[in-house]
C-alpha positions in Angstrom: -27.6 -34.4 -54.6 -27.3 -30.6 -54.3 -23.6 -28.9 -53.8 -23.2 -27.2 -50.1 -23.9 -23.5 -51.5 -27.6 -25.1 -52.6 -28.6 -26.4 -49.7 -27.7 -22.9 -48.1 -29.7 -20.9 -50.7 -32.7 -23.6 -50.7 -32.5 -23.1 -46.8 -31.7 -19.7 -46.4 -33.0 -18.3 -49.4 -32.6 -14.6 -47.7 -28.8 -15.1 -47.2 -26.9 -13.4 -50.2 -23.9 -13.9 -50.9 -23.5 -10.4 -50.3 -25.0 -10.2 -46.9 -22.9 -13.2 -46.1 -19.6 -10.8 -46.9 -21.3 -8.4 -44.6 -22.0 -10.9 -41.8 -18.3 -12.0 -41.8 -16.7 -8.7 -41.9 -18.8 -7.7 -38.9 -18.0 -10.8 -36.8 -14.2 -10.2 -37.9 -14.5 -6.5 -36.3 -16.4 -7.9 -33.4 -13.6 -10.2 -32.9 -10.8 -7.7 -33.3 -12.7 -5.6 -31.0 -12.9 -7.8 -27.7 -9.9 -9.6 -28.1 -7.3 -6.8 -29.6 -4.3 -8.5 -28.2 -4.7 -11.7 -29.6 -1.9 -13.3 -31.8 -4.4 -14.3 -34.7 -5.8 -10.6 -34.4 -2.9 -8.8 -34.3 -1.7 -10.8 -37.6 -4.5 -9.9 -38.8 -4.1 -6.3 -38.6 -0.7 -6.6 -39.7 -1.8 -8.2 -43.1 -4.8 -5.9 -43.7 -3.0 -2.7 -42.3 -0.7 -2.3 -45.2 -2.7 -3.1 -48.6 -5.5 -0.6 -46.7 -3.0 2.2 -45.9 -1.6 2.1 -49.5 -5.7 1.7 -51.2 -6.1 4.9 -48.9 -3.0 6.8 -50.4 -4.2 5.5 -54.0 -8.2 6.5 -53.3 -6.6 9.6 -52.4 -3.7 10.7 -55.2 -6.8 9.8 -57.6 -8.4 13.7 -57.3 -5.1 14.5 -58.1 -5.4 15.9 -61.5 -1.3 15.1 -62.1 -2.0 11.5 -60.4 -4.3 10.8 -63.0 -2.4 11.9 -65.5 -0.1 9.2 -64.8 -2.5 6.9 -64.3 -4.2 7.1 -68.0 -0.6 6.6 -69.5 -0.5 3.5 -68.4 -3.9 2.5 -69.8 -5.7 2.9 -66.8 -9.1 4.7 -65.7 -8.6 7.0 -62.7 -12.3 6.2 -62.1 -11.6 2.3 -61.9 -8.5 2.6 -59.6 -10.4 5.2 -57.4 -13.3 2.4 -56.9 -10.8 -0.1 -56.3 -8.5 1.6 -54.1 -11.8 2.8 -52.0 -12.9 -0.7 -51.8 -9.2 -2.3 -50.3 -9.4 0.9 -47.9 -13.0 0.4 -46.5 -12.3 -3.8 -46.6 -8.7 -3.3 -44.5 -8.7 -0.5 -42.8 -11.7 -0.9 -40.4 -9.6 -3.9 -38.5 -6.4 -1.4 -37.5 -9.1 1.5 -36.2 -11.3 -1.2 -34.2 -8.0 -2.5 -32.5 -6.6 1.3 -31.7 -10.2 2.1 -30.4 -10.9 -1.2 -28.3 -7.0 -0.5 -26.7 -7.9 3.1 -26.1 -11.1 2.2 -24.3 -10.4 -0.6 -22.5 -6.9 -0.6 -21.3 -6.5 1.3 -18.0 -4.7 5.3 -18.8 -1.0 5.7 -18.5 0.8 7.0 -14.9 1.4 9.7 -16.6 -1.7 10.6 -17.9 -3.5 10.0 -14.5 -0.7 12.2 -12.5 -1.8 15.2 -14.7 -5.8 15.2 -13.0 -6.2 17.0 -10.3 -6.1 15.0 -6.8 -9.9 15.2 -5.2 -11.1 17.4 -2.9 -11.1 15.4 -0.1 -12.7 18.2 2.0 -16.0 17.0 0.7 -15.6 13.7 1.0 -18.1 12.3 3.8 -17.5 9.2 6.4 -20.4 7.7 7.4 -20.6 4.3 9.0 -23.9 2.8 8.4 -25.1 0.0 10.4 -27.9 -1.8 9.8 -30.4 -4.0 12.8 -32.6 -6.6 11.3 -36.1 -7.9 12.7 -34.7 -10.1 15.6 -36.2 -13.3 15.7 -39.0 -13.7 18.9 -38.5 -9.9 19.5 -42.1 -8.9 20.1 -43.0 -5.6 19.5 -39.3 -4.7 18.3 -38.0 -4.1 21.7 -34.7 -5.2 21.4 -34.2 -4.3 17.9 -34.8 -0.7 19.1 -32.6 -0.8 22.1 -29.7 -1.8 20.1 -30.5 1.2 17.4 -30.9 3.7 20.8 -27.6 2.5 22.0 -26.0 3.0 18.9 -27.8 6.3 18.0 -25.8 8.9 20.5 -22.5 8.0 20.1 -19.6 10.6 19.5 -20.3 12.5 16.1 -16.6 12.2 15.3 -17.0 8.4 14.6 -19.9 9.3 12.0 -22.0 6.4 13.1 -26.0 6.4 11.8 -27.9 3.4 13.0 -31.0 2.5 11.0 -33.4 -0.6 10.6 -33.7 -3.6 8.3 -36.8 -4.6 7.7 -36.7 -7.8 7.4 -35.7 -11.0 9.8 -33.3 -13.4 9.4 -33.7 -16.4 10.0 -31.6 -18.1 12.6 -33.9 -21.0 14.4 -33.1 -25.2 12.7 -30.5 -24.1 10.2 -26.2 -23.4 10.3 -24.8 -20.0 11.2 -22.7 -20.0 7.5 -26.1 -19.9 5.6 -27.9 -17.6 8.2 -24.6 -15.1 7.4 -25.2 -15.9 3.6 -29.2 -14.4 3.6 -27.5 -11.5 5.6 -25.2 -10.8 3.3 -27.9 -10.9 0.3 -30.2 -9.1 2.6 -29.0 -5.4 2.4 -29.0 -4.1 -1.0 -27.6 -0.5 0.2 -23.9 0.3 -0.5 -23.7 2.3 2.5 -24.4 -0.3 4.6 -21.1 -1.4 6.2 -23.0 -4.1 8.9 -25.4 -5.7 9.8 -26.5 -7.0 13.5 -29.2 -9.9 13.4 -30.2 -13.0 15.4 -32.8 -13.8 17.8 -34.6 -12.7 20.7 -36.3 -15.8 22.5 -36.5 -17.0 25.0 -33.2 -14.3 26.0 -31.5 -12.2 23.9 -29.1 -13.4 22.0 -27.5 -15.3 20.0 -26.8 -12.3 17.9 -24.4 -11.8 14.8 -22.8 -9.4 12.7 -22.1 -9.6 9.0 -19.7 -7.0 8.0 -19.8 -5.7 4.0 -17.9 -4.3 1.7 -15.4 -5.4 -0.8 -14.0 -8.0 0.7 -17.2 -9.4 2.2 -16.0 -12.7 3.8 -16.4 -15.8 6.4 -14.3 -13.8 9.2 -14.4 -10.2 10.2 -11.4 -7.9 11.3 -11.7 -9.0 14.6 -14.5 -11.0 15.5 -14.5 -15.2 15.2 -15.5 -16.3 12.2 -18.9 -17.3 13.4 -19.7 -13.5 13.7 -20.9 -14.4 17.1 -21.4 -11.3 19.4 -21.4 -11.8 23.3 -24.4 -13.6 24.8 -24.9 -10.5 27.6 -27.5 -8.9 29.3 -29.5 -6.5 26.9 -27.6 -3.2 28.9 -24.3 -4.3 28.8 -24.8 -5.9 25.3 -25.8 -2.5 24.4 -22.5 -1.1 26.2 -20.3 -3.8 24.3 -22.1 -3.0 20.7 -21.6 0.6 21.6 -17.6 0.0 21.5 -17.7 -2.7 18.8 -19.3 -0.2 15.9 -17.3 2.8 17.2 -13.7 0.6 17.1 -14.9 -0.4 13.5 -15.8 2.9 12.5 -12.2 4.5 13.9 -10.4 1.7 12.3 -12.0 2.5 8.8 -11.4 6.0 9.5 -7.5 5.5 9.8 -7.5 3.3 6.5 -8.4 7.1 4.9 -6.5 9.6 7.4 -9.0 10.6 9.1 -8.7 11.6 12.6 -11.2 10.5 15.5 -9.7 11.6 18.6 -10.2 9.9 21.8 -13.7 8.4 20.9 -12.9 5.3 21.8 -11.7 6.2 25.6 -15.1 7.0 27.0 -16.7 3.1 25.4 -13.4 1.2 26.2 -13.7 2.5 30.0 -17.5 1.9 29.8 -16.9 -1.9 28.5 -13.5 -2.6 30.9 -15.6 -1.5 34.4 -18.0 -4.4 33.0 -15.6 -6.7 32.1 -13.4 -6.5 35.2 -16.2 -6.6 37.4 -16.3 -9.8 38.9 -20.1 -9.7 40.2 -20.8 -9.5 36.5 -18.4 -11.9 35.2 -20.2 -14.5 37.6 -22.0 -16.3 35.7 -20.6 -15.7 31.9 -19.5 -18.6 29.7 -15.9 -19.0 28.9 -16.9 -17.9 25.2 -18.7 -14.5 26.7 -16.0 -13.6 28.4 -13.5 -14.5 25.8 -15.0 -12.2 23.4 -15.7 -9.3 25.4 -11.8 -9.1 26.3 -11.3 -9.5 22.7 -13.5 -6.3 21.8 -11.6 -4.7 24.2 -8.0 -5.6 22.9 -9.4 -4.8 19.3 -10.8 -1.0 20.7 -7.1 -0.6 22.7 -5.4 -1.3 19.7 -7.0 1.4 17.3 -7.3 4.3 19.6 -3.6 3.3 20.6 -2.9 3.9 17.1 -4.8 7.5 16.9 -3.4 8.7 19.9 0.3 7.0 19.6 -0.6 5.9 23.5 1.9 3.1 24.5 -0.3 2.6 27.5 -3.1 1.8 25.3 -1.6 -0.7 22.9 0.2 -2.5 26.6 -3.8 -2.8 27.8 -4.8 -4.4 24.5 -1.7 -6.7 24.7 -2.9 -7.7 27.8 -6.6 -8.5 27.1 -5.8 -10.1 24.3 -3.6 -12.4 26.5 -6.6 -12.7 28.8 -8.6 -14.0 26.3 -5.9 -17.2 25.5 -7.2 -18.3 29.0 -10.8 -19.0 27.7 -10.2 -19.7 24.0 -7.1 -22.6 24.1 -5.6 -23.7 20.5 -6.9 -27.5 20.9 -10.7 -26.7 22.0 -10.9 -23.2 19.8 -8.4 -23.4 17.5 -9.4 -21.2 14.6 -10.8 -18.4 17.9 -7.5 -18.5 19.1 -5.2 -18.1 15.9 -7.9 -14.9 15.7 -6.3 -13.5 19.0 -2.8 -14.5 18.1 -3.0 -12.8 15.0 -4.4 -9.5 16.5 -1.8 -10.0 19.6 0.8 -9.5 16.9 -0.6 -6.5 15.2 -0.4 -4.9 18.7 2.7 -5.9 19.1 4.0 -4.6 16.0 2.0 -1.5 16.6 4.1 -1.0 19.5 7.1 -1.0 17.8 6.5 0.9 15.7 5.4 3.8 18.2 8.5 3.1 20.5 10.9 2.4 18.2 11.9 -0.5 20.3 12.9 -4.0 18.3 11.7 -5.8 21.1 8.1 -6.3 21.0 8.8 -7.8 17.2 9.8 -11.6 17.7 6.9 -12.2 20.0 5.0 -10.8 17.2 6.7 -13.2 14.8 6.0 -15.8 17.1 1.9 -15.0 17.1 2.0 -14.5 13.3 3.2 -17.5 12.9 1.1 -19.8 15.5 -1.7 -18.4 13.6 -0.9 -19.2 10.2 0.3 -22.8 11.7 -3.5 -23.3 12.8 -4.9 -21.8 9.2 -2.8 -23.8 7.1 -4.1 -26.9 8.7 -8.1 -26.1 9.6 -8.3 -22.9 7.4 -9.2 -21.6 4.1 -6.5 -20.1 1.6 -7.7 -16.2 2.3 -6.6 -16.7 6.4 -3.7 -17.9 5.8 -2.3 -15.4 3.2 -3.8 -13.0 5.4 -1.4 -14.4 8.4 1.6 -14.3 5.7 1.1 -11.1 5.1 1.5 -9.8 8.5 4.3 -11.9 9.0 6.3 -10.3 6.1 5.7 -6.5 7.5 6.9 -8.1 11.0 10.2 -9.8 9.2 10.5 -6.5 7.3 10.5 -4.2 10.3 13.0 -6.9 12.2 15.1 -6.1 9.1 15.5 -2.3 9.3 16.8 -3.2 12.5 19.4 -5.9 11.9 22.3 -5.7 9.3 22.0 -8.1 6.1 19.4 -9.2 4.3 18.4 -12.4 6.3 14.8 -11.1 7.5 14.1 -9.2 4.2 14.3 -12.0 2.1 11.8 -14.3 4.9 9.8 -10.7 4.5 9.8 -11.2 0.4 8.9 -14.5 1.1 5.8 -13.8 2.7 5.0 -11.7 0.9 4.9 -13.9 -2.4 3.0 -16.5 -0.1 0.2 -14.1 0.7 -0.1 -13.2 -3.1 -1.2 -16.6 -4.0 -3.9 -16.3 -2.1 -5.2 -13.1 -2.1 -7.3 -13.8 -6.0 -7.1 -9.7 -7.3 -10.6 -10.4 -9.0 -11.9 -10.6 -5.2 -9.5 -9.3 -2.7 -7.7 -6.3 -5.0 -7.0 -3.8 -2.0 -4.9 -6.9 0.0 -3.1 -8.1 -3.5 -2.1 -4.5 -4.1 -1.1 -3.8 -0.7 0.4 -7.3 -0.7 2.4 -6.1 -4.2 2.7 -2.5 -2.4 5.3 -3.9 0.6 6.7 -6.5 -1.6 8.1 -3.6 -3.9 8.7 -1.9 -0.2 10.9 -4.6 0.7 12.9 -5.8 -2.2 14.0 -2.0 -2.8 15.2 -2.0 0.9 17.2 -5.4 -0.2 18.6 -4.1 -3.0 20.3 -1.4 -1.3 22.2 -3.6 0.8 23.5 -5.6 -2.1 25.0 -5.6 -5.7 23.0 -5.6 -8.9 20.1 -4.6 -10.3 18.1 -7.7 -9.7 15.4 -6.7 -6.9 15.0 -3.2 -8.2 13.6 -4.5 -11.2 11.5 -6.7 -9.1 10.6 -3.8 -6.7 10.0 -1.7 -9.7 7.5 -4.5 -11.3 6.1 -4.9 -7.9 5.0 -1.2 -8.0 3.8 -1.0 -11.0 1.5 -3.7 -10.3 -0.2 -2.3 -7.2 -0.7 0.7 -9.4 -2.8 -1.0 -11.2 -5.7 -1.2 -8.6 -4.9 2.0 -6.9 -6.0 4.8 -9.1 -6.1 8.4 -7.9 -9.8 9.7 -8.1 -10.5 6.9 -5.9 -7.9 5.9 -3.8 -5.9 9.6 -3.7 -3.7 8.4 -0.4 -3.0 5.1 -1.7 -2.0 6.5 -5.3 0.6 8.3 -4.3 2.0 5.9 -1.6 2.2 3.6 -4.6 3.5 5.9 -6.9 5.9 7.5 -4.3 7.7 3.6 -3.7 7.9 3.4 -7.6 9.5 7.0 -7.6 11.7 6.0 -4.8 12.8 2.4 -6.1 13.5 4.4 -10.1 16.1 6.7 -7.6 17.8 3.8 -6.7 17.9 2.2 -10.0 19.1 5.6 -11.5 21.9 6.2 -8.4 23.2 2.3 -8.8 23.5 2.7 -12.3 24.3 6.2 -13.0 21.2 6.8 -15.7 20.4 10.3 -15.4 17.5 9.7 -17.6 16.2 6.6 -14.8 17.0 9.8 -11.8 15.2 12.3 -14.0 11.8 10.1 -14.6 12.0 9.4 -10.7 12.1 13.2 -10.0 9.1 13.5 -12.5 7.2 11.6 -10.3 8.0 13.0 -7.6 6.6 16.3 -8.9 3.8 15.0 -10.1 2.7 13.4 -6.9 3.2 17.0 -5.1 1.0 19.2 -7.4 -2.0 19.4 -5.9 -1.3 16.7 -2.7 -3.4 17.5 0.3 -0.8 18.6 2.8 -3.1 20.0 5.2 -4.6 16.5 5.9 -1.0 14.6 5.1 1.4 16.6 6.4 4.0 13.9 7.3 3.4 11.8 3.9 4.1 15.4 2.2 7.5 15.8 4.1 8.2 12.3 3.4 7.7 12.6 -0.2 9.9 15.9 -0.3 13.3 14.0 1.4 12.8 11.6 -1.4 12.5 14.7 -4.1 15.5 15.7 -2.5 17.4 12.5 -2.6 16.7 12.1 -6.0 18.2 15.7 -6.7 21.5 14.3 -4.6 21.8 11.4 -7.3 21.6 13.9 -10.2 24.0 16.0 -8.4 26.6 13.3 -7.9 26.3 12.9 -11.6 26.6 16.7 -12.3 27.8 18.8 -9.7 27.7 22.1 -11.4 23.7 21.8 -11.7 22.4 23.4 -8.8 20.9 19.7 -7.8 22.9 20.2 -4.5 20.6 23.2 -3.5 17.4 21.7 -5.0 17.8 19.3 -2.9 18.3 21.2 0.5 15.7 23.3 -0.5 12.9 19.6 -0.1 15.0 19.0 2.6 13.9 22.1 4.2 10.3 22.0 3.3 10.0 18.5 4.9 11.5 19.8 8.0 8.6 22.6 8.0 6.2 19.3 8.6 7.9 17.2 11.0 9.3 17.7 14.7 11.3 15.4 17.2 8.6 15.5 19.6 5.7 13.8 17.3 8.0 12.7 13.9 10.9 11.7 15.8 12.0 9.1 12.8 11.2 11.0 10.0 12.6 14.2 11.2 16.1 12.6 11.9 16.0 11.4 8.6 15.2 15.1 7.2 18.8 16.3 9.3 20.6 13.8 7.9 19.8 13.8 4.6 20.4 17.8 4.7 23.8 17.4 6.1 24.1 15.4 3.2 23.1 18.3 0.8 25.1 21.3 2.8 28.4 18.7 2.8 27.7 18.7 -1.3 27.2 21.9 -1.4 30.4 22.6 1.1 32.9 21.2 -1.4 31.9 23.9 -4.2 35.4 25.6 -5.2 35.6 28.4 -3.6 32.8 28.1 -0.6 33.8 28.8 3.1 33.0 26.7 6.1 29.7 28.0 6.9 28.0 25.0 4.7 30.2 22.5 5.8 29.4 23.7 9.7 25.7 23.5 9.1 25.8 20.2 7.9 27.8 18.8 10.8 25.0 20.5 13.3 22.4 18.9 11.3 23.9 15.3 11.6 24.4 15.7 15.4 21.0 16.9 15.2 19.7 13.3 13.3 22.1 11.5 16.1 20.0 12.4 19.0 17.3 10.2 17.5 19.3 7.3 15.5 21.1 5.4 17.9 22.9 2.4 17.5 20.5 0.4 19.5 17.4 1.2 17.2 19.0 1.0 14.0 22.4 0.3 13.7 22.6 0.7 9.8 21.2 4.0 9.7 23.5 5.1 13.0 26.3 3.8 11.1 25.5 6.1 7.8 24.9 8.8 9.4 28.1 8.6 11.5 29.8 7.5 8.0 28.8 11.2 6.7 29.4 13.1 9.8 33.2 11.8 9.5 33.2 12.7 6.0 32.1 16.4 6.5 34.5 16.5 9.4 37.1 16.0 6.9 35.8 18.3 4.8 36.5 20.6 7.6 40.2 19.6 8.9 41.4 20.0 5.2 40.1 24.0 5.2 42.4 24.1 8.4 45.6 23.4 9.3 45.3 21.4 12.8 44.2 17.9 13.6 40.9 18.6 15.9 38.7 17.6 12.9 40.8 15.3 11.3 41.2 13.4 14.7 37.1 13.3 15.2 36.7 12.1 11.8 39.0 8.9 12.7 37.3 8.9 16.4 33.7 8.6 13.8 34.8 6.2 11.6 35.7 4.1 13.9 32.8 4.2 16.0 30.9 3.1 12.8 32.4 0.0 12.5 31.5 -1.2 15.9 27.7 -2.1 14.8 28.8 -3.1 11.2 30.9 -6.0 9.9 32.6 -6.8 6.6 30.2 -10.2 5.7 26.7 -8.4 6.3 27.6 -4.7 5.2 30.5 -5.1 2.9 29.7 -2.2 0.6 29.5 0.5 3.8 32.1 -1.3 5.8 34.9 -1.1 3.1 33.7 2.1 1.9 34.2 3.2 6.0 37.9 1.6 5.8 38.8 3.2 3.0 37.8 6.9 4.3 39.3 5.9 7.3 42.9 5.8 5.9 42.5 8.4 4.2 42.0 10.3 6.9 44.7 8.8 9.1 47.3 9.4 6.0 45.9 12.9 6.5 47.1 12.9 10.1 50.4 11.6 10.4 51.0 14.1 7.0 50.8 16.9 9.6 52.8 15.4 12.0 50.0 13.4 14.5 51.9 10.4 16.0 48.8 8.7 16.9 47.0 5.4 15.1 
């Protein structure tokens, strides 16, 4: 019976024992190669690492004529430690240089690293919206297939729409809609392509479909059912409602990347709503007809509401959208319905947003979450994280509005919800923008209360969605994501006093600014310069004789270039207030007059002309907090009790929208000040209380 090892040579009489060696050592590299964070792997470079760094020393001392010297005392040939040395070097060292290079190719570049390139020139970036018309089905001689790509031919250049023809038919007749949409969406080959109209012609036009591509390429579309059905019309007003269809989806991808449309829209929605409220035309639609035209036209409202900040607008796509619950009913359509529901709540929130009203936000709540009541029973996991997801930014906003933390943490909530189902190897942009408000969230939580715990959350939460967003391809995004991470590192810093924590955040900040396109951002720019300028506030509280205080009033001022109270009333408000803060620092230098003290005291009456207690009470109640302060500031240079007397008058106005259980950090902070200032008082005599 032959041993193991002659079997193998009788078998394999070609496999040395050499070329065996060989074989291994290059499966071992391979191995260290794709899996270079592996516990076996990295012990593995550990253990080789240091007999092959000491053979390379060894190989090397060798042409060292004194090395040698040494080495022939002790009875050794320099020739025979060289070989041996060179052979431990070449056996180890290979395994520690494969890891190092797999890491360096494969893992994704530092933040640092990728803030250094150069933002893109997004002057030469193109939007075009390709849509693609398939053979229709019965459409002799391609008549309607060529209407449709007339129709959609003229429309307003500002949407960037080019129409062109598929050739090829799919098939609709004896088989389901789902595997129809499945041919579509293997059908177009072209990246460009962002959707695709097919269906049939015979014996009446209709029914047609839409398949809508790009990365997240799904069962559902941003608006429409999720049977992509389009209306069953008459070929000219088909033609009419397409018309408003591609143009709303072309504006609403042109927002996702800043770009600005106009009033494109107006002319298509005005086209489509003298159809749809004509009631000689109406006639004879189906429920379903109907039910979907009003639902293009709350869809169209909605996005040109949003690009011309029209309140009017977004109240005509509330109400269509209402219009449509008539036809579409939760127990006959249900998953059509939770479709409006959902979009009734974007409006909705949209509206808030643009009034600055909390009001229209709990009826939102209330259609988030009657859609995401219907997709958690008859629904996939991608809907319902979708409806989550809205639901936290809702929650959120309700919290800006309200003292505590109550609605921030149903927000966070949501948010964690909607990350379990939005897989990052298929849906990245949601997960990131699902990670991106998270972080968003819990740094607006951790502000309200003691410890660390959701900044390092936040922080985490950041640092994920900067995984996906990277800035030669997502600029915008980039630095929204690295602006949060910037902003929630400030607060870390400013809770705990690290000056190193402030500094890195500051870094960021800079980085994000060289280069940013503030011609097309404007308003992002000024918004990233009152953070810059906060952050210098925190370094200044940790060193006043800096010059952070100026640093800071100098953003300030630069964001204020940007933003007005007619068009940024939010952001512009915030701008005063925060300089007030920055003059009042800058007021208490030894030796300063009044002047800085004076400005900053006109710049927070300035910020109260827009934060009122009604809108948001917190931020009313800090600025207030600050006014009082510098007012103090101001009765100590004098000698009377005019300022001292409005500081109390302040204070105490501050308190009415706070109270010590919600905002115990502010509120005692206010009570302390406000004896202060009252021992001030009776000091010089004042009799009041």
């Amino acid at each position: 019976m032959s041993t193991p090892s002659q079997y193998i040579a009788d078998r394999f009489p070609w496999l040395t024992r050499a070329r065996a060696l060989a074989g291994a050592f290059g499966i071992a590299l391979l191995v260290v190669f794709i899996w270079p964070h592996a516990r076996l792997v990295t012990d593995l470079v550990i253990v080789t690492a240091i007999p092959g760094t000491i053979g390379a020393i060894v190989f090397g001392l060798t042409f060292w004529s004194k090395a040698r010297v040494q080495i022939g005392r002790r009875q050794l040939r320099y020739k025979a430690v060289r070989r041996i040395a060179g052979i431990v070097a070449l056996a180890c060292l290979p395994f520690l240089l494969m890891q190092r290079a797999s890491i360096y190719l494969r893992s994704p570049r530092e933040v640092v690293t990728e803030a250094s390139e150069a933002y893109p020139d997004m002057k030469r970036w193109r939007i075009q919206v390709v849509v693609a018309i398939a053979h229709l089905e019965g459409d002799d001689g391609n008549r309607i297939e060529g209407r449709l790509r007339d129709a959609l031919a003229d429309l307003d250049r500002r949407l960037h729409i080019t129409p062109v023809i598929l050739n090829r038919t799919i098939a609709v007749s004896g088989r389901p809609q789902g595997i129809a949409h499945l041919d579509a969406l293997g059908a177009v080959t072209d990246v460009r392509v962002a959707a695709l109209i097919w269906g049939g012609a015979q014996p009446a036009v209709g029914p047609l479909y839409e398949t809508s591509f790009g990365s997240n390429a799904q069962f559902g579309g941003a608006y429409l059912p999720a049977d992509f059905k389009l209306p069953e019309l008459p070929v000219d007003d088909l033609c009419t409602v397409l018309r408003l269809i591609v143009a709303t989806q072309s504006g609403e991808f042109m927002q996702q990347w800043d770009y600005k449309f106009g009033d494109a829209l107006e002319p298509l929605i005005k086209q489509v709503r003298a159809i749809a409220d004509d009631p000689r035309k109406t006639a004879g639609w189906s429920p379903d007809t109907r039910a979907r035209v009003n639902l293009v036209l709350g869809f169209a409202n909605t996005t040109s509401g949003r690009e011309l900040r029209s309140e009017d607008s977004l109240h005509t796509a509330i109400a269509y959208f209402q219009r449509t619950q008539a036809d579409w009913t939760r127990e006959r359509d249900p998953l059509e319905w939770a479709m409006v529901q959902q979009n009734l709540g974007s409006a909705l929130s949209d509206l808030s947003a643009l009034n600055l009203q909390a009001a229209p936000l709990q009826p939102a709540v209330a259609a988030y979450q009657n859609a995401l009541a219907v997709y958690q029973s008859q629904s996939d996991r991608l809907d319902s994280a979708n409806a989550q997801f809205r639901l936290g930014i809702a929650f959120e906003k309700i919290g800006a509005h309200e003292e505590g933390v109550e609605s921030l943490r149903r927000a966070v909530d949501c948010y964690r919800a909607a990350l379990k189902g939005f897989d990052p190897r298929y849906y990245p942009v949601y997960w990131a923008e699902a990670q991106r408000y998270l972080g968003i969230t819990l740094a607006t939580i951790a502000d309200r209360v003691r410890g660390t715990k959701e900044l390092d959350e936040a922080i985490a939460a950041d640092r994920e969605a900067l995984k996906f967003y990277r800035k030669q391809t997502w600029p915008i995004y980039w630095a929204v994501a690295q602006h949060q991470l910037a902003q929630s590192l400030c607060q870390l810093g400013d809770k705990t006093s690290n000056r190193d924590v402030l500094k890195e955040s500051v870094a960021l900040y800079r980085q994000i600014l060289d280069g940013y396109p503030r011609e097309n951002n404007p308003q992002d720019w000024a918004g990233i310069q009152i953070d810059l300028g906060n952050a210098y506030l925190a370094l200044h509280n940790l060193d006043e004789n800096s010059g952070y205080a100026d640093q800071a009033a100098r953003a300030f001022r630069a964001a204020l270039e940007e933003l007005s109270i007619e068009h940024q009333p939010t952001d512009w408000a915030t701008a005063k207030a925060d300089l007030g803060n920055a003059l009042s620092e800058l007021g208490e230098k030894p030796g300063s007059d009044t002047y800085y003290i004076e400005q900053a005291i006109d710049a927070y009456h300035d910020a109260l002309k827009v934060i009122t207690p009604d809108l948001n009470p917190i931020a009313w109640a800090w600025t207030k907090y600050n006014l009082a302060g510098a007012l103090v500031q101001l009765g100590e240079r004098g000698s009377g009790v005019k300022y001292l007397k409005q500081a109390v008058d302040t204070y105490r106005e501050a308190l009415t929208v706070l109270s010590k259980d919600k905002s115990p950090e502010l509120w005692g902070n206010i009570q302390d000040n406000l004896k202060i200032a009252l021992d001030d008082l009776h000091q010089r005599g004042w009799k009041g209380s």
